[in-house]
N, C-alpha and C positions, 0 to 999 in steps of 0.2 A: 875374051870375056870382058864385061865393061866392068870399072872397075871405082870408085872413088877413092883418089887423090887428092891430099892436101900439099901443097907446094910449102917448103921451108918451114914444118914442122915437127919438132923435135919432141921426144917425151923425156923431162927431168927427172929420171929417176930420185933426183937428190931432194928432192919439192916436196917434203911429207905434205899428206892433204892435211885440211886445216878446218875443223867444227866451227859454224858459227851457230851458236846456241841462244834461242830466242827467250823471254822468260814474259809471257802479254802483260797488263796490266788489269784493273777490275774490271769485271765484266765485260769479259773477253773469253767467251765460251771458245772449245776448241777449235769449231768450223770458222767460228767468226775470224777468230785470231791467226788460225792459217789462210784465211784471203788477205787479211792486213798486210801481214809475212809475204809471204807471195808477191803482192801490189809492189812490195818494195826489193823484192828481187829480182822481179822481171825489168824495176826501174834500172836497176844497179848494175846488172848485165856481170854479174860478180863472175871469175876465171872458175874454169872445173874445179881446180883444187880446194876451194871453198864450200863445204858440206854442209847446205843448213837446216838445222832441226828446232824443232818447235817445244821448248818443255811446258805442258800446258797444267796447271795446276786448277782447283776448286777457285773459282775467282770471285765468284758469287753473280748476282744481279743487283740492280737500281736501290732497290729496298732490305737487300742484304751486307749491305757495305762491312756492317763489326765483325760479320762471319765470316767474311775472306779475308779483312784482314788479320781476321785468327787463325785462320786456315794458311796464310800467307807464310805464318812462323812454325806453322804445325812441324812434331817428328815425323808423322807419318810424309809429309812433300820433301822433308830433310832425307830424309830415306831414300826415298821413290828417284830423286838428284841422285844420290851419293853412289846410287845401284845404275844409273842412267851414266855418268861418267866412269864408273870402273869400268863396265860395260864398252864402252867406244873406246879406252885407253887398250884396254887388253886386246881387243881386233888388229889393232894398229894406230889409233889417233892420237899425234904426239904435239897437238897446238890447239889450244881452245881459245877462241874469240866471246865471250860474252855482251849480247844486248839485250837492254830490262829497259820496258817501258813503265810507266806511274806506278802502279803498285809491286808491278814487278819487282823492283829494284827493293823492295820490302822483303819480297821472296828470295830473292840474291840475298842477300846477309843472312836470311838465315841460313840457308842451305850451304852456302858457303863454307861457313863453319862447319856444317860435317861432313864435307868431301872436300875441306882443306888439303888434307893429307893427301891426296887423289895428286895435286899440283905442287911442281917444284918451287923451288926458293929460287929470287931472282935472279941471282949468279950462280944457280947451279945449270952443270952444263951435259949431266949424262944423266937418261931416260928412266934409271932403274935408280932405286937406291932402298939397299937390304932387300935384295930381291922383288921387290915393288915396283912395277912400269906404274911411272910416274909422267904427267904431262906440262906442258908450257901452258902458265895460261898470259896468253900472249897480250888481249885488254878488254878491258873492262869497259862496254859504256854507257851510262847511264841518263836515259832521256825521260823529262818531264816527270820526275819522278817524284813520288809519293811517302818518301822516306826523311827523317826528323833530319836537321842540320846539325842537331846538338847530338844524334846518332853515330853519324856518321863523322862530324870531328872529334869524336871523343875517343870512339871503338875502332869504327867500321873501317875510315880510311889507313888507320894503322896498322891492322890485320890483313888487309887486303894487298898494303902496301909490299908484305913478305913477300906474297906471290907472284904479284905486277907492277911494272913498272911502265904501264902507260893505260892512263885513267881519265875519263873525259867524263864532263857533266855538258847537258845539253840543257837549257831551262829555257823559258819564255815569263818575265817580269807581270803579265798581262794572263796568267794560265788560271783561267774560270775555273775549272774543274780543281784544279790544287788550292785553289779557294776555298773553296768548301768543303776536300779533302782537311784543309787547316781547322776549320771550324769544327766540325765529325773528332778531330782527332784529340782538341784542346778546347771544349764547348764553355766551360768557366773562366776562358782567358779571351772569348773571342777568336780563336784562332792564331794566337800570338805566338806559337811555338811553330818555327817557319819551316815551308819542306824544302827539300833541296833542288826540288825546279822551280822553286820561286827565288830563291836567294841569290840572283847572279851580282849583288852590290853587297850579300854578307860578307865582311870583314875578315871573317873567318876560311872563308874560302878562295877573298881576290886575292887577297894580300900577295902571294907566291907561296906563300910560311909550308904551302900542303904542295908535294909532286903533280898536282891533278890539271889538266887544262878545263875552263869555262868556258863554254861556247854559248853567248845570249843571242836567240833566236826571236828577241823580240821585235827586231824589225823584216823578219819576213811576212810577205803577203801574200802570195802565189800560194793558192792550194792551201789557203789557213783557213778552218772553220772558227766562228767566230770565238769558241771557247777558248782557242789558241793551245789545245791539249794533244790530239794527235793528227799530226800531218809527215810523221817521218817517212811515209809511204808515199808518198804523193807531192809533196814539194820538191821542184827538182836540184834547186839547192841544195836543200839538207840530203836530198839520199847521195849526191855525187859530192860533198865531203865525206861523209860516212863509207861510203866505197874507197875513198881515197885511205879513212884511218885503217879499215881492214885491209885492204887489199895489199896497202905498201908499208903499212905501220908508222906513218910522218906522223908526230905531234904536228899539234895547231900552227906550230910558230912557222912550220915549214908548208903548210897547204895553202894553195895560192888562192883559194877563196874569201878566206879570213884575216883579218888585220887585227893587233891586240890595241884593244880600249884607249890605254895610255903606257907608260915605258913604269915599271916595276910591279905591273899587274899579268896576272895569270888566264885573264878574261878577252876574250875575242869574240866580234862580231862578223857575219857576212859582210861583204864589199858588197851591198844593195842600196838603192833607195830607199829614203823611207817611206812608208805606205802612202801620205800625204802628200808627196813632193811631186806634181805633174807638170804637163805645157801648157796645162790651161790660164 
């Protein structure tokens, strides 16, 4: 009988599979937001053991922005998470990978907090504790996102910090859309209260002071719409770093695509040209 054969393959049993958990950004109905998803896993060519699922929340539309992002904090999306991760823990899933695009990363902190407990502490080393299967949440990463700076250094990154220990922000200096997310969000200040995909030269976040690595993606071109807001699908740079931090778990300083800024900063750029520089 004919038969298929794979030559020098092995199954690890030791390899628990590993969640990667999507979280879209506004206006990113479910259909839409699972081809985005898709677009960038078919780029990624990600190993079996990599399960990825899509949590799709009320995200709103064009004209409904204050509604999703109330809906973004809501109990009821906090819930509907905390019962989505008990859920995969108790089957078996003992490693969560988290990726939140622009408003996403809104929905992450809150949800966060109520299926804290769901994820171990960072040196804790066995699955159960007080009879609770409990999981790794192995990292966190956060692209072009929609979420306050004075947020997340205040609260967000020290909370988080309990559970993970490998946190990446992804931003673009140049990101249209977080423009006017800025302005929507702080209309009497102009927009002056900065989000965290635009701040890749806040102080507060190069410095090193925070465990988190910067990745400024302001100088890619390839596959950037002009608003410079979501290309994580479709740039082939960004998605074969991002396959690198899931896949092998290297911080920034170890992936050979990215070079840091300057020496006592936490911020890293692509090894590209800048969009300007040709042989003409």
């Amino acid at each position: 009988d004919k038969k298929l054969v794979i030559h020098n393959w092995r199954w690890n049993a030791d390899m628990p599979f590993e969640v990667l958990l999507f979280l879209p950004g506004f206006n990113n109905a479910c259909q839409y937001g699972t081809g985005v998803f898709s677009q960038f896993l078919a780029l990624g060519d990600f190993p079996p053991q990599v399960k990825p699922l899509l949590f799709s929340w009320p995200s709103g539309q064009i004209l409904t922005y204050y509604k999703a992002r109330k809906a973004a904090s809501s109990p009821e999306v906090a819930q509907s998470f905390t019962e989505l991760v008990a859920m995969l823990i108790q089957v078996g899933f003992k490693r969560f990978h988290i990726l939140t695009h622009s408003m996403g990363a809104r929905t992450w902190f809150s949800v966060y907090e109520a299926a804290k407990h769901l994820f171990l502490d960072v040196d804790a080393r066995e699955y159960h504790s007080g009879g609770q299967p409990r999981a790794h949440l192995v990292s966190v990463t956060l692209m072009n996102s929609e979420y306050p700076v004075r947020d997340f250094v205040g609260t967000g990154y020290h909370s988080l910090r309990e559970k993970c220990n490998h946190i990446t922000i992804y931003g673009n200096k140049k990101d249209g859309a977080l423009m006017w997310a800025q302005i929507f969000n702080d209309p009497q200040n102009f927009g002056a209260e900065k989000s965290l995909g635009k701040a890749m030269d806040d102080p507060s976040l190069s410095s090193g002071q925070l465990d988190v690595d910067v990745i400024d993606t302001t100088l890619l071109a390839n596959n950037v719409h002009k608003t410079k807001h979501s290309y994580f699908n479709i740039n082939r740079e960004l998605v074969e770093d991002l396959r690198d931090l899931i896949v092998t778990q290297r911080r920034a300083k170890h992936r050979i695509r990215l070079r840091r800024v300057k020496r006592g900063t936490n911020v890293f750029v692509f090894m590209v040209a800048p969009p300007a520089l040709n042989n003409g």
